[in-house]
N, C-alpha and C positions, 0 to 999 in steps of 0.2 A: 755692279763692278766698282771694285775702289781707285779710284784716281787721284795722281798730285795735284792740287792746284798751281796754276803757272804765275801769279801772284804772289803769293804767300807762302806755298809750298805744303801746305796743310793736306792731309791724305782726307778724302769723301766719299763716298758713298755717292753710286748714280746710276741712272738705267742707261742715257741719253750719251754715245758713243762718241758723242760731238762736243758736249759740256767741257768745257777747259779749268774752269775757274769756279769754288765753292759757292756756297751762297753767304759767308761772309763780309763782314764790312772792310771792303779795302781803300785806303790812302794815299792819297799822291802830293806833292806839295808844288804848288804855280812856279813855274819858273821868272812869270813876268812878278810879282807882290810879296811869293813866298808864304802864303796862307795855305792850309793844310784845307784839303776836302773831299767829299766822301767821292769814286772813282762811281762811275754806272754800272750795273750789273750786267752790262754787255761787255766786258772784258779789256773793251778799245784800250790803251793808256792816252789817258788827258794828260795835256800838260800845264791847262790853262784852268779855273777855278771859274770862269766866267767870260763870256762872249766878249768884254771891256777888256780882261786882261791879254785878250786872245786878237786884239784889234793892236792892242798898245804891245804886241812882242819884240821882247830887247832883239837889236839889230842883229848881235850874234847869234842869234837862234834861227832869224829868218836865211842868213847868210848859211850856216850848219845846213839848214833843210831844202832850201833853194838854192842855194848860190847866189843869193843876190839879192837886193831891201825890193 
């Protein structure tokens, strides 16, 4: 079956009814550093490029996703 990618938007080819996202390289860029890096091929969206940047997240992000530091 051909499918869109919800990433990219790139049409694929797949047996697997449940596949969302190609096997492409997709990118996301940190929101705490702003370094570009490669997303995992489980689809999640990161926002963070590394566990440090994801420790040190700007107050407004925490605030946006919690409500509160």
């Amino acid at each position: 079956m051909k499918k869109k990618c919800k990433i990219c938007g790139q049409y694929f080819e797949t047996d697997d009814s449940k596949r969302l996202i190609c096997e492409g390289k997709h990118f996301n860029t940190c929101i705490s550093c702003g370094k570009k890096f490669e997303m995992s091929k489980s689809g999640e969206p990161a926002n963070f490029c590394s566990r440090k940047c994801g420790n040190n997240a700007p107050e407004w992000y925490l605030k946006e996703k919690y409500g509160t530091r």
